[in-house]
SESE-418975 format. One line per field, with one value per residue (C-alpha): y, z, x; residue number from 1. Coordinates in Angstrom, 1 decimal, m for minus. Layout:
BEGIN
py = (Y,...)
pz = (Z,...)
px = (X,...)
pos = (NUM,...)
This chain:
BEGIN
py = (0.0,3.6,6.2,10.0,12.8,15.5,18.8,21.7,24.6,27.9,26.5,29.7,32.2,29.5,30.0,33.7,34.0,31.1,33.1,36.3,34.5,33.7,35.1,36.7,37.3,40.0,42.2,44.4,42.9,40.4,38.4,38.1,40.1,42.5,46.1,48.9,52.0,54.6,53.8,56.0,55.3,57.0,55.4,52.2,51.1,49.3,46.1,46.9,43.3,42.2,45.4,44.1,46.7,46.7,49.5,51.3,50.4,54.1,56.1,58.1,57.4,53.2,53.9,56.3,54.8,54.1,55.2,52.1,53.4,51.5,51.6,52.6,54.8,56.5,56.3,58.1,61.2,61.5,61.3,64.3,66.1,66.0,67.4,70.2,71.6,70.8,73.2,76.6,77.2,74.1,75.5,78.2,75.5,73.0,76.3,76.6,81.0,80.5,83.4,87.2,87.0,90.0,89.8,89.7,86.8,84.7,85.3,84.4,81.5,80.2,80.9,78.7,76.2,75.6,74.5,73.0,69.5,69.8,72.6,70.6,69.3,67.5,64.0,62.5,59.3,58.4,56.2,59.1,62.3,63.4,66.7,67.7,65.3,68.5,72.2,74.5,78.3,80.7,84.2,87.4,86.2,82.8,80.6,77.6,77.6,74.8,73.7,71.7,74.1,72.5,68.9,66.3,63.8,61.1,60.5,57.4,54.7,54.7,57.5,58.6,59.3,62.9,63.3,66.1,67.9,71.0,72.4,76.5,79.0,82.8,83.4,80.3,78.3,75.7,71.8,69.0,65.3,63.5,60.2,58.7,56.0,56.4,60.1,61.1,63.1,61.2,59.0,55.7,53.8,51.4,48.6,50.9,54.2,54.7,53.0,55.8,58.7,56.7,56.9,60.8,61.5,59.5,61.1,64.8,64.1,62.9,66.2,69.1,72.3,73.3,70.9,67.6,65.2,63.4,60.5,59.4,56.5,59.1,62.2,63.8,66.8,69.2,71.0,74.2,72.6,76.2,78.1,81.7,80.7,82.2,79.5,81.6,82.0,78.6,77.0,73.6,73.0,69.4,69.0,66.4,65.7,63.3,62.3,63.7,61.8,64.3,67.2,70.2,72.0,74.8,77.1,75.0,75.9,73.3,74.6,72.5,74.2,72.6,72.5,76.6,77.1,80.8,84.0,84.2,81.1,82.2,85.2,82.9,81.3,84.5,86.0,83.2,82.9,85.9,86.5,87.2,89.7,87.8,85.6,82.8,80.9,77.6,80.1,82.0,79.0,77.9,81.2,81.1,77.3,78.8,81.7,79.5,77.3,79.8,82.0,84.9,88.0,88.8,92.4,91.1,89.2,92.0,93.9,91.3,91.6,95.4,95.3,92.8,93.8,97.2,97.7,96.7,92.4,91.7,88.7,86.1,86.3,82.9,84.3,86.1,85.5,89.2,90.4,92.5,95.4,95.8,98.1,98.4,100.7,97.5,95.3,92.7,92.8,93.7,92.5,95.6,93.3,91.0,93.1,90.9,90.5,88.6)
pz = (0.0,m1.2,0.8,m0.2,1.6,2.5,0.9,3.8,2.9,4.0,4.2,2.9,5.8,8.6,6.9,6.9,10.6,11.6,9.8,11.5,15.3,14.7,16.7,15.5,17.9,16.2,16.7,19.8,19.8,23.0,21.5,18.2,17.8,15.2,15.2,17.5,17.2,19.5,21.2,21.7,25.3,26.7,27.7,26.0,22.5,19.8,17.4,14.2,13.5,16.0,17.0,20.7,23.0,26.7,28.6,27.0,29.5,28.4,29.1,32.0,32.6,33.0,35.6,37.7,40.5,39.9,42.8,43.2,45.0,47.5,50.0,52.5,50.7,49.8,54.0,54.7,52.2,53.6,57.2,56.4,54.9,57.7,59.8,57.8,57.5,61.4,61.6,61.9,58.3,56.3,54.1,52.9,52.3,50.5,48.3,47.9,49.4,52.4,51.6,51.5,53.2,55.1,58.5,56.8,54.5,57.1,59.4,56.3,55.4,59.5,59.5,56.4,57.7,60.9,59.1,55.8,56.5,59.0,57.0,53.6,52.8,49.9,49.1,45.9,44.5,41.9,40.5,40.0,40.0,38.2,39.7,41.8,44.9,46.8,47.1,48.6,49.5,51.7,53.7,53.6,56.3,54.8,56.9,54.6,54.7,55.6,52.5,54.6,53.4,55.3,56.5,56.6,60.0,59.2,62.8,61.9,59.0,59.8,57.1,57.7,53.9,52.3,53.6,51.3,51.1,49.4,48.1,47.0,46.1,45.7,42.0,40.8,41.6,44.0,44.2,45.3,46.3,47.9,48.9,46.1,44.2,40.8,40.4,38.5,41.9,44.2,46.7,48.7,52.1,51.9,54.4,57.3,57.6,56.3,52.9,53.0,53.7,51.1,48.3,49.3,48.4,45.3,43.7,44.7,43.2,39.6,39.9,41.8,40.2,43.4,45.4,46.2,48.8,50.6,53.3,56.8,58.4,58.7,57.8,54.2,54.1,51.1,49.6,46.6,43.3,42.1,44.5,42.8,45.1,48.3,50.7,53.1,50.5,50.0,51.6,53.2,53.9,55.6,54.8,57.4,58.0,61.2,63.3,62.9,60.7,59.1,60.1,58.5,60.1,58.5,60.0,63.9,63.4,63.6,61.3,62.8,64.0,66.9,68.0,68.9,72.4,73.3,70.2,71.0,69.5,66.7,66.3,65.8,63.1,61.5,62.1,59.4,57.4,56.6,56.7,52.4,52.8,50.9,51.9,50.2,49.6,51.4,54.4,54.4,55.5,57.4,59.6,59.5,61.0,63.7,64.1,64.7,67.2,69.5,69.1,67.6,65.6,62.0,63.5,65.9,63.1,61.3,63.7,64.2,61.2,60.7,64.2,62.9,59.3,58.6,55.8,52.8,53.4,49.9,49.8,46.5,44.9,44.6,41.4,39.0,41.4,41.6,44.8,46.6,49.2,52.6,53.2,57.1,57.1,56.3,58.0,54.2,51.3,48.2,44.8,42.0,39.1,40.0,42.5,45.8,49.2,50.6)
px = (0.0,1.1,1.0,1.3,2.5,0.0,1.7,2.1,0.2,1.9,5.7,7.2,5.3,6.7,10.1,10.4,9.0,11.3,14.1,12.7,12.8,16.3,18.7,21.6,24.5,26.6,22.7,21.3,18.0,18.1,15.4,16.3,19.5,18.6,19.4,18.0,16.4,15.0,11.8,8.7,9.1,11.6,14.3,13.8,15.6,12.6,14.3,14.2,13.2,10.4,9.8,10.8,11.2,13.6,15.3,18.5,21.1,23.4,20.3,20.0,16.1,17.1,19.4,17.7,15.3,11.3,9.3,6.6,3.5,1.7,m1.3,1.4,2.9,m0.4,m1.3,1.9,0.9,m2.4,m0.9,1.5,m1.3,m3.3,m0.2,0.6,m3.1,m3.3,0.4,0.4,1.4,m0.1,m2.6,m0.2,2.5,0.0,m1.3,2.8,2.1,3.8,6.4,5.6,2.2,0.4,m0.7,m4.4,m3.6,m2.2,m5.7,m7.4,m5.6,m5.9,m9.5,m10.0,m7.7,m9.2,m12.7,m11.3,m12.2,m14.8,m17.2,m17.3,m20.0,m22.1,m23.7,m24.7,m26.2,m23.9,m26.7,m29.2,m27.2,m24.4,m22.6,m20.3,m20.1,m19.0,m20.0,m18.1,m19.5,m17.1,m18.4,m17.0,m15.0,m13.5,m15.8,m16.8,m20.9,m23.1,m24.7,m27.9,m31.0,m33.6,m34.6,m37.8,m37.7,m40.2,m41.8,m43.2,m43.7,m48.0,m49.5,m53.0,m53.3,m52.8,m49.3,m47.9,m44.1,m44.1,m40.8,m41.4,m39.4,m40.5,m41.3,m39.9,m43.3,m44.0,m43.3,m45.4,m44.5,m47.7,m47.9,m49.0,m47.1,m49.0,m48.0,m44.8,m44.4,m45.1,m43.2,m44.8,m44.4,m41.2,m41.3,m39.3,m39.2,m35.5,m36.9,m39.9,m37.0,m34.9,m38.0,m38.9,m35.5,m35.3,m38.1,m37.4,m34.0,m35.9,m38.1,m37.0,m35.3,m34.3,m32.7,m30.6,m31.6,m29.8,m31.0,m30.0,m32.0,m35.1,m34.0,m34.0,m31.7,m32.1,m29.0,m29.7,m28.7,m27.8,m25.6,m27.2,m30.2,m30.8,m30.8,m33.1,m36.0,m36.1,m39.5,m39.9,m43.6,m45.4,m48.9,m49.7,m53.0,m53.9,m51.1,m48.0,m45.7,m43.5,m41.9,m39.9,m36.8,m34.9,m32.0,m32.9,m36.4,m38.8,m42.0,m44.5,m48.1,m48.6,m45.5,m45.6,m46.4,m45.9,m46.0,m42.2,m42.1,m44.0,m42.3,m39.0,m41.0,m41.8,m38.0,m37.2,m40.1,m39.6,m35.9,m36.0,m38.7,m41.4,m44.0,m44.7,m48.2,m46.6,m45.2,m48.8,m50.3,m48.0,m48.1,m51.8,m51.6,m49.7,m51.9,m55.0,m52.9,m51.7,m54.8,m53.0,m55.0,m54.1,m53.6,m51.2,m49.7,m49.0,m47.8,m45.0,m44.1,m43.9,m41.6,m39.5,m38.8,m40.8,m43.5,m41.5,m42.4,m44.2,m46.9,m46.5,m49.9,m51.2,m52.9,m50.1,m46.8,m45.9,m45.4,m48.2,m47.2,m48.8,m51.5,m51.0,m54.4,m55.9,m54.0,m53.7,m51.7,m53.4,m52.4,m53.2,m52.5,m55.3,m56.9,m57.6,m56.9,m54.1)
pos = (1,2,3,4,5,6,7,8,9,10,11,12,13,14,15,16,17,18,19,20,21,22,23,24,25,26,27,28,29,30,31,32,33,34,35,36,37,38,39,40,41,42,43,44,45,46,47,48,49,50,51,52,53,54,55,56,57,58,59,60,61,62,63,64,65,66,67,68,69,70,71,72,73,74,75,76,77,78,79,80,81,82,83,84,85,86,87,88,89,90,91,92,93,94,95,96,97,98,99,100,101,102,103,104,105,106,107,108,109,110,111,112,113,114,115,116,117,118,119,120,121,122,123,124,125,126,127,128,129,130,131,132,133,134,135,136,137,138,139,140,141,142,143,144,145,146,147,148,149,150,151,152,153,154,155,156,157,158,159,160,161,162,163,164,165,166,167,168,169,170,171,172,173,174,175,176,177,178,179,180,181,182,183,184,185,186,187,188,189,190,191,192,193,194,195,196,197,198,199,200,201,202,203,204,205,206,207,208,209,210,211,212,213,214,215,216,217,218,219,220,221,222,223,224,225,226,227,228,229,230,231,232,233,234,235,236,237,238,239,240,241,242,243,244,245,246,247,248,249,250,251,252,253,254,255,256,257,258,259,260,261,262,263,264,265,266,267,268,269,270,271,272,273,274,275,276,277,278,279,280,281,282,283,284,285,286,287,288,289,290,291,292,293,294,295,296,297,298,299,300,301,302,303,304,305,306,307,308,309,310,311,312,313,314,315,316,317,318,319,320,321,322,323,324,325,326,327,328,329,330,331,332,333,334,335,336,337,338,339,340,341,342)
């Protein structure tokens, strides 16, 4: 029996690579001894062959020491960084300014120092936002700001039905989030209270044009998603009928009806409410609220105000939005665009 030899297909490729692989020991190349030329990397010589690539031995970038990072490594920075900003002088040697200061600088610089770390703020859901993770505002003074607007505390996880947060802002309009699952706008009950704060936030965060939430356990915090807003115009307001379930608190202030006991304590109410000059529909009714808890007159209302801010505190118009001047005679705003009492 014959047997025939099965003819290799591609014999002349094999040869050249083969011929290509071989090494050649009068060349640079390590691998396969062929010439070198300079490399894109610096440092490093290229074959002219294989295109293999190591480290030129005569350059002056091989034989100077690689600095390997490492967690330590990385630990030990951080450690000295917290050292020099806890110095005297580490802000203004971190800035690289620590020469040819004035006396005011170096206050300046100290001031900002002491609350660098501990006066930033900012929280973000990476999954639903996208901004920067941390907003920074600074006084006259240097002082780093507290970027918390306002706050919800959800009392309990047992809604009577109706529960409503309202989110306003003075000619920008007003906000609504009820409980109500099958709105666009509004949030539902989770299965514990921190999944209910949790849900609030998620959907403010989908909506609002005024504000971030942020959630801990029960507590929604709000921060301005513009900084050219004025923090202290911005209006929190709980709509909770039956028991109380949520409550509002902005600037320390808890703005909850029933939870005035003597007018001092709605005059505190009123010193921020109105602390922009305008009163907002949201902040009308939460002042009237008050007013009816406490027993207090809407001429002794307005006389709070006028003592605690003058006659130039505008009402929004619930009808057109412009802002209606007080007619103290009368003891009411009056809007002339839309002529009516507010």
């Amino acid at each position: 029996m014959a047997f025939r030899k099965k003819p290799v297909k591609g014999t002349k490729g094999l040869g050249e690579a083969k011929e290509n692989l071989t090494a050649v020991e009068d060349g640079d190349c390590p691998r396969c001894g062929g010439g070198s030329n300079n490399s894109s990397i610096t440092g490093y010589l290229s074959c002219d062959r294989c295109q293999y690539e190591w480290a030129d031995p005569n350059s002056k970038f091989s034989t100077s020491k690689r600095r390997h990072e490492s967690v330590q490594t990385e630990s030990k920075l951080i450690e000295q960084f917290k050292q020099e900003m806890e110095s005297g002088s580490g802000l203004s040697r971190v800035l690289g300014i620590d020469e040819n200061l004035t006396a005011e600088q170096e206050q300046g610089l100290s001031r900002l120092q002491d609350k660098w770390i501990e006066g930033m703020q900012g929280h973000f859901n990476v999954a639903e936002e996208e901004r920067t993770p941390l907003m920074i505002s600074f006084d006259e003074d240097d002082n780093i700001l507290q970027t918390e607007v306002g706050k919800l505390t959800l009392m309990s996880n047992d809604f009577d039905g109706g529960e409503e947060v309202r989110i306003e802002y003075p000619g920008l309009g007003t906000e609504f989030y009820l409980l109500n699952e099958d709105s666009n706008t509004g949030w539902r009950r989770g299965r514990t209270v921190a999944d209910t704060a949790r849900n609030i936030a998620s959907v403010i965060n989908k909506s609002s044009k005024f504000v971030f939430a942020n959630t801990d356990e029960n507590v929604v915090s709000f921060e301005l998603r513009n900084n050219k807003l004025n923090p202290s115009a911005l209006v929190l307001f709980i709509d909770d009928p039956g028991g109380k379930d949520i409550i509002a608190e902005k600037d320390g202030v808890v703005l909850d009806p029933t939870a005035v006991g003597i007018e001092s304590d709605y005059q505190t109410a009123v010193e921020l409410v109105l602390s922009d000059g305008v009163i907002t529909p949201s902040e009308d009714q939460l002042l009237w609220a008050m007013r009816q808890h406490l027993g207090i007159t809407e001429e002794r209302h307005i006389e709070i105000v006028i003592t605690l801010f003058g006659e130039g505190v505008t009402k929004e118009c619930t009808g057109c939005g412009n802002g209606a001047p007080l007619y103290t005679q009368h003891s009411a705003w009056y809007c002339d665009d839309c002529e009516m009492w507010l």
